[in-house]
PDB file of N, H, CA, C and O in Angstrom:
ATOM      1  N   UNK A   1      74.929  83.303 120.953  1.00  0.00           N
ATOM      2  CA  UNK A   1      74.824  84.625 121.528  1.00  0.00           C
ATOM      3  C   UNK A   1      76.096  85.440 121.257  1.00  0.00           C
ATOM      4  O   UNK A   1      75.966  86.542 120.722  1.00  0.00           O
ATOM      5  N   UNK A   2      77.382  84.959 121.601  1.00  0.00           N
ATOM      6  H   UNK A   2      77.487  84.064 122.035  1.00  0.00           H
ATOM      7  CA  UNK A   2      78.257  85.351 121.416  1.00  0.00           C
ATOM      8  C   UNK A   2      78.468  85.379 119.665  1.00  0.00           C
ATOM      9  O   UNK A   2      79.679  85.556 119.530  1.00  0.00           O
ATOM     10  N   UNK A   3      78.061  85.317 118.767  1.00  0.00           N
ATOM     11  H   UNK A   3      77.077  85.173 118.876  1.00  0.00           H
ATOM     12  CA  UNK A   3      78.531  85.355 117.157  1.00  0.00           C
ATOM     13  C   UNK A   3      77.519  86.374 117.313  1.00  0.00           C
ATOM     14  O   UNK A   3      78.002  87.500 117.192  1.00  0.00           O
ATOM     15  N   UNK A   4      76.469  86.362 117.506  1.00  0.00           N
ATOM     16  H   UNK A   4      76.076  85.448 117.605  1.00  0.00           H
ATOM     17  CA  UNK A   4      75.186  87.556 117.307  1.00  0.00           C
ATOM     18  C   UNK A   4      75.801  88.873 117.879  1.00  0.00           C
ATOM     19  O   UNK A   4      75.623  89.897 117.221  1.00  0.00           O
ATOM     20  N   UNK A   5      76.722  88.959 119.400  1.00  0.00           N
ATOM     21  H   UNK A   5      76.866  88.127 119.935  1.00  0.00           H
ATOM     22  CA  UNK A   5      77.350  90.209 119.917  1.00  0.00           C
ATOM     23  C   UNK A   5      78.485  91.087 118.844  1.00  0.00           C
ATOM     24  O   UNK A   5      78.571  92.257 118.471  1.00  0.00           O
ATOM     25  N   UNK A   6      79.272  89.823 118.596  1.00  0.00           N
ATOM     26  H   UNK A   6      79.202  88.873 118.899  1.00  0.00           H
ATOM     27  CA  UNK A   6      80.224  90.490 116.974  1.00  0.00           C
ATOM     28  C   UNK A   6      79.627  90.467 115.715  1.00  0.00           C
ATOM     29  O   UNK A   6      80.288  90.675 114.698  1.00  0.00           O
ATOM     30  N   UNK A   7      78.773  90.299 115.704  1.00  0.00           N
ATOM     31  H   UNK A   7      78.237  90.129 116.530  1.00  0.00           H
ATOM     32  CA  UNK A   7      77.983  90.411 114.347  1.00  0.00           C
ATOM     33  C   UNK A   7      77.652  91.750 114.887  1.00  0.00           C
ATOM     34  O   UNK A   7      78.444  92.616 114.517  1.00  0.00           O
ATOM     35  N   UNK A   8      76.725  92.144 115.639  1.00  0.00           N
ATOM     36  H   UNK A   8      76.081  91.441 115.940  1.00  0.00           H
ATOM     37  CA  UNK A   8      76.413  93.529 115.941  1.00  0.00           C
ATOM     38  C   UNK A   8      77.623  94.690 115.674  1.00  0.00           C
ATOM     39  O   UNK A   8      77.820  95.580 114.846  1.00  0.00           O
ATOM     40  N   UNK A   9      78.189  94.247 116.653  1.00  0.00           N
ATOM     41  H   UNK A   9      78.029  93.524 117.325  1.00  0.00           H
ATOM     42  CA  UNK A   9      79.672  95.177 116.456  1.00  0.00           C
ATOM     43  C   UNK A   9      80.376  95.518 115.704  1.00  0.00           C
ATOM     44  O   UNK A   9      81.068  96.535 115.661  1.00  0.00           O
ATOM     45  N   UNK A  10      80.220  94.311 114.713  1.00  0.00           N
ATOM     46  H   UNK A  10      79.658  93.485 114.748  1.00  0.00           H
ATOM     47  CA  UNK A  10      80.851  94.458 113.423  1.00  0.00           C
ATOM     48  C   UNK A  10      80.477  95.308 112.340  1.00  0.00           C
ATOM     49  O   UNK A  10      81.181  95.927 111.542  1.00  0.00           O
ATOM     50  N   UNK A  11      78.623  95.181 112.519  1.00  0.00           N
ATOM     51  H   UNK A  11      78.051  94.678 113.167  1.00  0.00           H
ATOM     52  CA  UNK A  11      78.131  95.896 111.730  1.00  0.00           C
ATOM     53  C   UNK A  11      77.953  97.409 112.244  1.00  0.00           C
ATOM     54  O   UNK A  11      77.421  98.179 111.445  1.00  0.00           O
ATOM     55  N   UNK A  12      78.350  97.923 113.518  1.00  0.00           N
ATOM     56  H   UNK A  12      78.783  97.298 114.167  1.00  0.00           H
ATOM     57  CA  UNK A  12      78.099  99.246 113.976  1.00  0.00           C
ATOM     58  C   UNK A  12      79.462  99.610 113.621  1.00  0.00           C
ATOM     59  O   UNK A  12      79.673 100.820 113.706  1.00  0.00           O
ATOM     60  N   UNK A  13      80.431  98.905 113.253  1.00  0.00           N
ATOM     61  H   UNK A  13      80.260  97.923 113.184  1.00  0.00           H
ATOM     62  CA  UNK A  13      81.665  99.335 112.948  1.00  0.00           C
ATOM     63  C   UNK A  13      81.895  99.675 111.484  1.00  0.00           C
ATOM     64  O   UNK A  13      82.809 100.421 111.135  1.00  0.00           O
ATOM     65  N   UNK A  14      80.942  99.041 110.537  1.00  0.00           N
ATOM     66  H   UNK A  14      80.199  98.435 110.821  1.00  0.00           H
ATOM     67  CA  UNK A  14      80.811  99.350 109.323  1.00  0.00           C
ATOM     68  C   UNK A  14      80.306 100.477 109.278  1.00  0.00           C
ATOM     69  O   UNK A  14      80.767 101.251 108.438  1.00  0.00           O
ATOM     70  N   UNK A  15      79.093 100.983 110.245  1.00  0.00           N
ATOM     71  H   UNK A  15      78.718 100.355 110.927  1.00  0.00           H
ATOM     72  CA  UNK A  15      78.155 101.638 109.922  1.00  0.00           C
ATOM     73  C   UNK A  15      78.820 102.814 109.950  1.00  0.00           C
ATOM     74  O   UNK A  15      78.758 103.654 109.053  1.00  0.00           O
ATOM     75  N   UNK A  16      79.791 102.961 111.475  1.00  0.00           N
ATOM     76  H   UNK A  16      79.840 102.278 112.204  1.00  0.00           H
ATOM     77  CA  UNK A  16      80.367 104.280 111.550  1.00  0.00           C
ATOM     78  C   UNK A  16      81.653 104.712 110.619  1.00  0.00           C
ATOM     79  O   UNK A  16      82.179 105.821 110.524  1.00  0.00           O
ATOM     80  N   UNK A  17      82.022 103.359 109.901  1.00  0.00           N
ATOM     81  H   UNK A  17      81.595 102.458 109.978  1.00  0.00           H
ATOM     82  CA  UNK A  17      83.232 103.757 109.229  1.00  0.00           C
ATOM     83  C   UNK A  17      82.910 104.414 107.635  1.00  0.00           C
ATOM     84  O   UNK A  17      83.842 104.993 107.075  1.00  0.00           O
ATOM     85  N   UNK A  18      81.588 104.307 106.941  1.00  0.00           N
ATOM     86  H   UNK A  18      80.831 103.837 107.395  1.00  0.00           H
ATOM     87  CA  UNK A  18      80.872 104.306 106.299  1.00  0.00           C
ATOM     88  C   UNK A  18      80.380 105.824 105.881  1.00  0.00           C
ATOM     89  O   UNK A  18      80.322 106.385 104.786  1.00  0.00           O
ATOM     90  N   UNK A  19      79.926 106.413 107.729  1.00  0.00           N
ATOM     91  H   UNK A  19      79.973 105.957 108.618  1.00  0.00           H
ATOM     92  CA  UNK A  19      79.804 107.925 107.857  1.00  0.00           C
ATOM     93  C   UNK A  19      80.165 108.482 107.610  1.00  0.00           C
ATOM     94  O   UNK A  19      79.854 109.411 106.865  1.00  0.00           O
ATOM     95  N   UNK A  20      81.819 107.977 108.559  1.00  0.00           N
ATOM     96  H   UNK A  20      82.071 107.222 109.165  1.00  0.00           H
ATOM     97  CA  UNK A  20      83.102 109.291 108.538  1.00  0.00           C
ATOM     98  C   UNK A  20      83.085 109.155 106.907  1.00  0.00           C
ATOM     99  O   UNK A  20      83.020 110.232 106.314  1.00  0.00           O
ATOM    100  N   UNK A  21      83.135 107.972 106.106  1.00  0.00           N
ATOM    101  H   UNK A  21      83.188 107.097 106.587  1.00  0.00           H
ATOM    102  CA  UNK A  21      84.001 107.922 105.066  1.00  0.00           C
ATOM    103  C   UNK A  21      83.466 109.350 103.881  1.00  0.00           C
ATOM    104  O   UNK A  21      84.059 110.250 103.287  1.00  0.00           O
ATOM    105  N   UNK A  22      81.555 108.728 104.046  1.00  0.00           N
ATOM    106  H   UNK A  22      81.074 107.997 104.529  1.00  0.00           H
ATOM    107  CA  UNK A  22      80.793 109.854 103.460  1.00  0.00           C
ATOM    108  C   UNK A  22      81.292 111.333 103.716  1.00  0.00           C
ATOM    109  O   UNK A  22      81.180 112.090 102.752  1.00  0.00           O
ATOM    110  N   UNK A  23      81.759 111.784 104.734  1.00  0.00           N
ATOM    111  H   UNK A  23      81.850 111.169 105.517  1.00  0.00           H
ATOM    112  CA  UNK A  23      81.539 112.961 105.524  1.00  0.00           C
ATOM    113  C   UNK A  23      82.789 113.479 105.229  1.00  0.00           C
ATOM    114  O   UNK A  23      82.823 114.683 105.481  1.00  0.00           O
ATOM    115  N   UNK A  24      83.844 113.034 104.787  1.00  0.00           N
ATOM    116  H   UNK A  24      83.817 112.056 104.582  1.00  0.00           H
ATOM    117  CA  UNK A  24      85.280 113.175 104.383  1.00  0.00           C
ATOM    118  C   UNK A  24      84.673 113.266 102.965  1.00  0.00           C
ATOM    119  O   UNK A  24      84.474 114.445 102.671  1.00  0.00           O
ATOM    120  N   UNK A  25      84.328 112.435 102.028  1.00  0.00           N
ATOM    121  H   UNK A  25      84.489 111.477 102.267  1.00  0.00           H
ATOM    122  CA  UNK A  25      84.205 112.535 100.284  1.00  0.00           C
ATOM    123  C   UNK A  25      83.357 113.781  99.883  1.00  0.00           C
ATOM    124  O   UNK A  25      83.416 114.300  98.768  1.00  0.00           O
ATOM    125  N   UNK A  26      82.564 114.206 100.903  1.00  0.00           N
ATOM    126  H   UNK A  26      82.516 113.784 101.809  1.00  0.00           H
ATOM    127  CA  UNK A  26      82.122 115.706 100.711  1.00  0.00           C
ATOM    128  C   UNK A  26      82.898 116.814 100.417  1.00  0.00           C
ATOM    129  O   UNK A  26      82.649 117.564  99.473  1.00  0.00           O
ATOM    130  N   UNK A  27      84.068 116.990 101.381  1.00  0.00           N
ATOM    131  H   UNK A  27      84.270 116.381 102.148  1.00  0.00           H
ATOM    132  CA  UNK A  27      85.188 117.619 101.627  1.00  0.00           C
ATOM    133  C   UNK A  27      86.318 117.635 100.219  1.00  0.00           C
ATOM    134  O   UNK A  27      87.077 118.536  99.862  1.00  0.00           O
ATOM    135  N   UNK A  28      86.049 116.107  99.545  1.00  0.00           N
ATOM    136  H   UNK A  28      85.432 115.375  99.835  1.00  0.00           H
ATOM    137  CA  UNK A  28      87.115 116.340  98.696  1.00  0.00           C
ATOM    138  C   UNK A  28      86.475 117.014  96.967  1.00  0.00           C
ATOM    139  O   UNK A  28      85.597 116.624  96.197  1.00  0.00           O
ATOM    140  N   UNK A  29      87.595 118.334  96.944  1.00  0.00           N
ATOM    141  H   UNK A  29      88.309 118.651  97.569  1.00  0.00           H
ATOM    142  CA  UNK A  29      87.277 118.349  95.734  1.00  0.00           C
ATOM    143  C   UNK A  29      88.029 118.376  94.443  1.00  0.00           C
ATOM    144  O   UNK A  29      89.114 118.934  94.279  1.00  0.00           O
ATOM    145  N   UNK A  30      87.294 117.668  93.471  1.00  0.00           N
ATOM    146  H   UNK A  30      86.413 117.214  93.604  1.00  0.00           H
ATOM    147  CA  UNK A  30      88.137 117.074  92.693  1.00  0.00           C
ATOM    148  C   UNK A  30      88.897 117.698  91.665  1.00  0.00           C
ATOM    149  O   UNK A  30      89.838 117.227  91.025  1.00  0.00           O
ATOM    150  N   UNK A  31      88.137 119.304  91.558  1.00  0.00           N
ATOM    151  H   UNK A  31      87.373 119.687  92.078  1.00  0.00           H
ATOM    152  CA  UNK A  31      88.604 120.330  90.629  1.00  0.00           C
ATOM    153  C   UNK A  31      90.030 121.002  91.173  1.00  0.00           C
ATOM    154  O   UNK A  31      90.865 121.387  90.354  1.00  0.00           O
ATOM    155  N   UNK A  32      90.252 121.117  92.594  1.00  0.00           N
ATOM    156  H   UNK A  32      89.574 120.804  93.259  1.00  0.00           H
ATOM    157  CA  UNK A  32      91.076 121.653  92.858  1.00  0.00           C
ATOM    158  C   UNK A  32      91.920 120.898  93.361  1.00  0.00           C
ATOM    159  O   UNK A  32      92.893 121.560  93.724  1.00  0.00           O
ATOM    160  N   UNK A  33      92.085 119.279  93.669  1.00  0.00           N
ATOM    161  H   UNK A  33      91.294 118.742  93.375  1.00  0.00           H
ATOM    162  CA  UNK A  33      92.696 118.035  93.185  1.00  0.00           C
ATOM    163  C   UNK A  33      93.619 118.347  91.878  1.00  0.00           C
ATOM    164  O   UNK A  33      94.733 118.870  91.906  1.00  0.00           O
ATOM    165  N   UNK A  34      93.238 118.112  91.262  1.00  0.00           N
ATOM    166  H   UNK A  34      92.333 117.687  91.239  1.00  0.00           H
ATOM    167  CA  UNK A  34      93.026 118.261  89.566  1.00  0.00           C
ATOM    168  C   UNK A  34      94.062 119.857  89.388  1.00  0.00           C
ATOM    169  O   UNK A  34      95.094 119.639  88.752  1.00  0.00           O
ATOM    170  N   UNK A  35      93.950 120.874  89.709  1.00  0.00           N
ATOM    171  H   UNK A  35      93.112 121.052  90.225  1.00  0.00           H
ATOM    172  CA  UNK A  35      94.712 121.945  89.495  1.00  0.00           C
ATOM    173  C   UNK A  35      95.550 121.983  90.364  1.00  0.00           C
ATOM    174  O   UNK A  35      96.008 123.124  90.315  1.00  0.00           O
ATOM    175  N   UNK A  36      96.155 121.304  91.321  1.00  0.00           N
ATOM    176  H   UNK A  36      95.783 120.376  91.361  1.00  0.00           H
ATOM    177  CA  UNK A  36      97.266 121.275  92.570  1.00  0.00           C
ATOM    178  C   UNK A  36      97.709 119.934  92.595  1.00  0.00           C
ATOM    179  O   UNK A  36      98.731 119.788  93.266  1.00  0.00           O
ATOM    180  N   UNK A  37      97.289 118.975  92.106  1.00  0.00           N
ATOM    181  H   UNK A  37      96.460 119.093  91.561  1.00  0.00           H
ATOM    182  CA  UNK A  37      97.956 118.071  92.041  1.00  0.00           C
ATOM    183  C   UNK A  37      99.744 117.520  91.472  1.00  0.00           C
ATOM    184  O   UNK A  37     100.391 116.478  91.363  1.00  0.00           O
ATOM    185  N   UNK A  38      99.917 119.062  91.232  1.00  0.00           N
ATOM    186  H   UNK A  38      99.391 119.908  91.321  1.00  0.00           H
ATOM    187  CA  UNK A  38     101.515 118.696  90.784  1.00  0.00           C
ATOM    188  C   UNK A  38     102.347 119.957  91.466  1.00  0.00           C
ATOM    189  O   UNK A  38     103.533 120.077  91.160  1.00  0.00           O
ATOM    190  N   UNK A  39     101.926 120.612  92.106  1.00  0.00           N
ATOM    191  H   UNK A  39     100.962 120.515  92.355  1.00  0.00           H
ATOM    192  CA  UNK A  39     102.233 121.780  92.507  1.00  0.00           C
ATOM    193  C   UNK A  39     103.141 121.135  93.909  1.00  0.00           C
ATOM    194  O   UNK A  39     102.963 120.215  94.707  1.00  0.00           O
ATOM    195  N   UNK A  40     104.223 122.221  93.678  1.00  0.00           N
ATOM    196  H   UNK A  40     104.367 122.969  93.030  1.00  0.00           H
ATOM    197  CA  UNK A  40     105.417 121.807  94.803  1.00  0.00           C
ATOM    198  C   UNK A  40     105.104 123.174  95.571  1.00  0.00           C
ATOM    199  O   UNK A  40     105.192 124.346  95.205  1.00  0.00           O
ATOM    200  N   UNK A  41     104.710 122.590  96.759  1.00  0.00           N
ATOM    201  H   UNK A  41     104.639 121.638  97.056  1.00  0.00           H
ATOM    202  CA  UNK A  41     104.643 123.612  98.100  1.00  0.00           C
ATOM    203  C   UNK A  41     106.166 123.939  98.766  1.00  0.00           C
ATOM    204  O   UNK A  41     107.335 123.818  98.398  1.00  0.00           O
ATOM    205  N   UNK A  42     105.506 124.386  99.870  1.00  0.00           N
ATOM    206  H   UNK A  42     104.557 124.484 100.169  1.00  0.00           H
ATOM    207  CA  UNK A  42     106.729 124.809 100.519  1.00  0.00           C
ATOM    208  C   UNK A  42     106.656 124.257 101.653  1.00  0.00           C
ATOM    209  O   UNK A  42     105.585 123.678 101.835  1.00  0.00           O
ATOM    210  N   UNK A  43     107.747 124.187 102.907  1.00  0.00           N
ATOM    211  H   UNK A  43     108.617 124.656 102.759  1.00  0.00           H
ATOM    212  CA  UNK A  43     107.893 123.232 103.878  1.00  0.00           C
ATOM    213  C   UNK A  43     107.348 124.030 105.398  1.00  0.00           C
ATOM    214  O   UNK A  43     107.163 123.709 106.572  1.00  0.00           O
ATOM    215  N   UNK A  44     107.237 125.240 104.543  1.00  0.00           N
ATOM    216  H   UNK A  44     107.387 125.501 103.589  1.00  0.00           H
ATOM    217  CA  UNK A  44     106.335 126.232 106.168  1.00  0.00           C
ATOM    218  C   UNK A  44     105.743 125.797 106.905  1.00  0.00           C
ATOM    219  O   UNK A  44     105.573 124.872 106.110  1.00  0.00           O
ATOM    220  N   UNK A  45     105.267 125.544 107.621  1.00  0.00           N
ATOM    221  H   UNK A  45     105.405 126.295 108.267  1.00  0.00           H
ATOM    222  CA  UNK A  45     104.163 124.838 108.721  1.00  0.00           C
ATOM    223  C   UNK A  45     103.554 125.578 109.388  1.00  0.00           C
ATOM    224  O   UNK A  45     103.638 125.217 110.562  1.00  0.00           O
ATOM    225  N   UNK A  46     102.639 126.933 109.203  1.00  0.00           N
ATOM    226  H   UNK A  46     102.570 127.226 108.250  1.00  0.00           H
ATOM    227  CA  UNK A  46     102.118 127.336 110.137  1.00  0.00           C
ATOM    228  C   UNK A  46     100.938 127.121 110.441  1.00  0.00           C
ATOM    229  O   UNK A  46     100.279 128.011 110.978  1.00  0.00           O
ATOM    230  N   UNK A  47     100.431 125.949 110.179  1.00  0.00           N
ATOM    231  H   UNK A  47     100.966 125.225 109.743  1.00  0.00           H
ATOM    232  CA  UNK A  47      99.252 125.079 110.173  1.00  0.00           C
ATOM    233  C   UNK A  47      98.231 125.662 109.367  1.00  0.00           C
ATOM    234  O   UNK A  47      98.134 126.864 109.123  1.00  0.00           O
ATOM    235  N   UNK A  48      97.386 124.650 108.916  1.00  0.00           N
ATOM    236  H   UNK A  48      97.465 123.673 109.115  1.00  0.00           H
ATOM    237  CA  UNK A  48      96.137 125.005 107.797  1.00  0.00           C
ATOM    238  C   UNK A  48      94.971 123.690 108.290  1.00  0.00           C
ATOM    239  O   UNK A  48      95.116 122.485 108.083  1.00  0.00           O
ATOM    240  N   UNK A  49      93.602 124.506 109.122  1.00  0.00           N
ATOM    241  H   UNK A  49      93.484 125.485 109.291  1.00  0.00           H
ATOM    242  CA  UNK A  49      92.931 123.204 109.270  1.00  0.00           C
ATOM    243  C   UNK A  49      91.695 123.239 107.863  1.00  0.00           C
ATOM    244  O   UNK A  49      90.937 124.121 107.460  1.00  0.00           O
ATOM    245  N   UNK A  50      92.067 121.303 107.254  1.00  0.00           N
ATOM    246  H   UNK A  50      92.683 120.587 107.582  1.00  0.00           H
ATOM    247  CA  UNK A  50      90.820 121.668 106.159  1.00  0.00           C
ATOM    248  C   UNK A  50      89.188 120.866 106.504  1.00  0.00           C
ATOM    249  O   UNK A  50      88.741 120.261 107.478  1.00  0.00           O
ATOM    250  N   UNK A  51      88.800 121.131 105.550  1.00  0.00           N
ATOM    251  H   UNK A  51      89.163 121.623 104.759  1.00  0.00           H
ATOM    252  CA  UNK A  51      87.108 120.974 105.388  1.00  0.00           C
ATOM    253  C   UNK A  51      87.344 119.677 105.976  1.00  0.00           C
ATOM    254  O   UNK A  51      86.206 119.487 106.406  1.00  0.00           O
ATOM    255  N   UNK A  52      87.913 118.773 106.269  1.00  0.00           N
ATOM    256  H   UNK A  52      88.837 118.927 105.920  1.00  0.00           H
ATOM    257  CA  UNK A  52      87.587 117.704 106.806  1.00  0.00           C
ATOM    258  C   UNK A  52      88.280 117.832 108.243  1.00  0.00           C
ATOM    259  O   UNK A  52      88.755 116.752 108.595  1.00  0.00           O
ATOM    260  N   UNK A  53      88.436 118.719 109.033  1.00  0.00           N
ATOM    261  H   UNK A  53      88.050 119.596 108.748  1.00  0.00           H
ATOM    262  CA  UNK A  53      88.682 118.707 109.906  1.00  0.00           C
ATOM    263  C   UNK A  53      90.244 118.344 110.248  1.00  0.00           C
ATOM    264  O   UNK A  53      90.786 118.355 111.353  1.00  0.00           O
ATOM    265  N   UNK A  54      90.759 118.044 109.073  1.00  0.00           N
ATOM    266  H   UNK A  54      90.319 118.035 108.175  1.00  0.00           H
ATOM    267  CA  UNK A  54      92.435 118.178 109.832  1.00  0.00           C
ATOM    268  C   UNK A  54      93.381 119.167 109.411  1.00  0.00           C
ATOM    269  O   UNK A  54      93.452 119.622 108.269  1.00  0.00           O
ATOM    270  N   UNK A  55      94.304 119.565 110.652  1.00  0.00           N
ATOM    271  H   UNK A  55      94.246 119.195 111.580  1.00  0.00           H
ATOM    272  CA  UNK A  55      95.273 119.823 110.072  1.00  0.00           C
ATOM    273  C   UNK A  55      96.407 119.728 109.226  1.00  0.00           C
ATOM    274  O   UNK A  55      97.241 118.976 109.730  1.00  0.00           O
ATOM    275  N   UNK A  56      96.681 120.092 108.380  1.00  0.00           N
ATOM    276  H   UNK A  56      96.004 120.703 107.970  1.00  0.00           H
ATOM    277  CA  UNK A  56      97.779 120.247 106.903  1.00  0.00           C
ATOM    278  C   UNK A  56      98.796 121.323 107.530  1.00  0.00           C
ATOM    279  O   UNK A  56      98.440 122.242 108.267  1.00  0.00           O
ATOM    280  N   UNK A  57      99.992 121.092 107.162  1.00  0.00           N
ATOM    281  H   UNK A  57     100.282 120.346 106.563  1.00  0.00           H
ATOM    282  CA  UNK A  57     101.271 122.169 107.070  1.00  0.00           C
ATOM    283  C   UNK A  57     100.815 123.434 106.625  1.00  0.00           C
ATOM    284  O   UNK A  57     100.673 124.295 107.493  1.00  0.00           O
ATOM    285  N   UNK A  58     100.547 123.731 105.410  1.00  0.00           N
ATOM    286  H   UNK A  58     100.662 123.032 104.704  1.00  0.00           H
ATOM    287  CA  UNK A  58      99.588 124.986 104.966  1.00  0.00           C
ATOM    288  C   UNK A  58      98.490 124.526 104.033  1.00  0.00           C
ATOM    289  O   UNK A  58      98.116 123.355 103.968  1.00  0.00           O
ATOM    290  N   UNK A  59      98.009 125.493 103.334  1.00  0.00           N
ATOM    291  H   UNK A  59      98.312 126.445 103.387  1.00  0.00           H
ATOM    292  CA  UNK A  59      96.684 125.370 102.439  1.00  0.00           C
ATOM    293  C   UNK A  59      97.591 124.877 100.893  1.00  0.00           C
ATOM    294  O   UNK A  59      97.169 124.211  99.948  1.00  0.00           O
ATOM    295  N   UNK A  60      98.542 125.312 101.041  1.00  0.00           N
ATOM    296  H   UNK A  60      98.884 125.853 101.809  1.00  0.00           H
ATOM    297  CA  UNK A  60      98.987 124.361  99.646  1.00  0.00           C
ATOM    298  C   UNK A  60      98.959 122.914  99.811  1.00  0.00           C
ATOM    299  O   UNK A  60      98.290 122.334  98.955  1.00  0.00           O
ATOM    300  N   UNK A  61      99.453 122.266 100.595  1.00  0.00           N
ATOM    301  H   UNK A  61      99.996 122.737 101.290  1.00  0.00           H
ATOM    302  CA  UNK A  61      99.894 120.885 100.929  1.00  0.00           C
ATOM    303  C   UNK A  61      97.931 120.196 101.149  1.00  0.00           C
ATOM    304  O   UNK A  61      97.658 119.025 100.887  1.00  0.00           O
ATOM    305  N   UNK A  62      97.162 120.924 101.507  1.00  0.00           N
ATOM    306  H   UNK A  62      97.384 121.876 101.720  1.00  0.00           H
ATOM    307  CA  UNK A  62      95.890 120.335 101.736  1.00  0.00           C
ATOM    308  C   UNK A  62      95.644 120.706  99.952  1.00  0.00           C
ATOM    309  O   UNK A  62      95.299 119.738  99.274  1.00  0.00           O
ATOM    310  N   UNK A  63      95.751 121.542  99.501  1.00  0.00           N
ATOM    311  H   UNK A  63      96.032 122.328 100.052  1.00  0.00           H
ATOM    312  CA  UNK A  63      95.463 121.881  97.979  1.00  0.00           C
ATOM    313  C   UNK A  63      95.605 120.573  97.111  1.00  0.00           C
ATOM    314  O   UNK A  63      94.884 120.078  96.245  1.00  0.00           O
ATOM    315  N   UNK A  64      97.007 120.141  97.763  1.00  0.00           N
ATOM    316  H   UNK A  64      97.592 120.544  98.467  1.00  0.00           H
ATOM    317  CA  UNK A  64      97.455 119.067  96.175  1.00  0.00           C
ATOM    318  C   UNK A  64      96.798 117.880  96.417  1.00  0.00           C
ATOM    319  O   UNK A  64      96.707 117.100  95.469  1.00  0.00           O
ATOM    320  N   UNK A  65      96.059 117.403  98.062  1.00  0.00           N
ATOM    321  H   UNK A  65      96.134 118.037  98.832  1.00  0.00           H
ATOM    322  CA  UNK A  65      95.131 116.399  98.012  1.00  0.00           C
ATOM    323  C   UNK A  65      93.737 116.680  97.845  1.00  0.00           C
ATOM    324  O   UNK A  65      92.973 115.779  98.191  1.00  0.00           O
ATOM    325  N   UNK A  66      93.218 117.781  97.369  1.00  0.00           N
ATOM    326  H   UNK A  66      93.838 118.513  97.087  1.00  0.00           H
ATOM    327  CA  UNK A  66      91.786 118.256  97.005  1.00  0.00           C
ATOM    328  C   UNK A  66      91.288 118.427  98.242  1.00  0.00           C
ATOM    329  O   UNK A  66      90.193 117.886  98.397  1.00  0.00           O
ATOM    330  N   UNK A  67      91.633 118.880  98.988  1.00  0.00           N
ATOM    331  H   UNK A  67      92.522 119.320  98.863  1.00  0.00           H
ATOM    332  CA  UNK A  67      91.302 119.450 100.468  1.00  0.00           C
ATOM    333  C   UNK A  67      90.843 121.030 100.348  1.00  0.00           C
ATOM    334  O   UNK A  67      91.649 121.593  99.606  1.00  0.00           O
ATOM    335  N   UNK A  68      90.059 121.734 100.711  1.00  0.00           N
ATOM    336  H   UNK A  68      89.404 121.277 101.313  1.00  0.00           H
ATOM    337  CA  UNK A  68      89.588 123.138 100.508  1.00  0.00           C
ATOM    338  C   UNK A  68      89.521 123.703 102.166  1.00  0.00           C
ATOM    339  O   UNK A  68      89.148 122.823 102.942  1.00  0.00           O
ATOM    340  N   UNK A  69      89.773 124.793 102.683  1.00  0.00           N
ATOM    341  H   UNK A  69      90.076 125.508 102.053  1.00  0.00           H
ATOM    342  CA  UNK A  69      89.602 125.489 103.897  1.00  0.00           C
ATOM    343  C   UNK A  69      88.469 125.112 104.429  1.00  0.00           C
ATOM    344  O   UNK A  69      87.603 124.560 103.750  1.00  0.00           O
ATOM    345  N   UNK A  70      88.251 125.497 106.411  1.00  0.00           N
ATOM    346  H   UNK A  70      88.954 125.945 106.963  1.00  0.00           H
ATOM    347  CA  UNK A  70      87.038 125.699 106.739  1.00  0.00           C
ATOM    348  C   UNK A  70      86.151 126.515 106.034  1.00  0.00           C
ATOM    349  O   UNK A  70      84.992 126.652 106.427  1.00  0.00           O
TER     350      UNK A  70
END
């Protein structure tokens, strides 16, 4: 009973890690990856939230990891 309870768990833990993971690789894109990927930002911080829901320092710093705006 008890191997069957973490077997469950284990697999609802896959399941949800699986989601987010999908739901984030939407968000990334690879073209603008690809054109910011060498680009030196600046250290401003007046926050930038991106397509995946987090906040970045600004939209450059989300830029050079293929991150795009809400």
């Amino acid at each position: 009973m008890k191997n069957k309870l973490s077997l469950i768990v284990f697999l609802l833990f896959l399941a949800l890690t699986y989601s987010s993971c999908k739901r984030n690789h939407s968000c990334f894109d690879a073209q603008l990856y690809q054109k910011h990927k060498g680009s030196i930002c600046t250290e401003d911080c007046p926050g930038f939230i991106g397509c995946d829901g987090k906040e970045y320092c600004n939209e450059c710093i989300a830029n050079t990891q293929g991150i795009r705006g809400k």
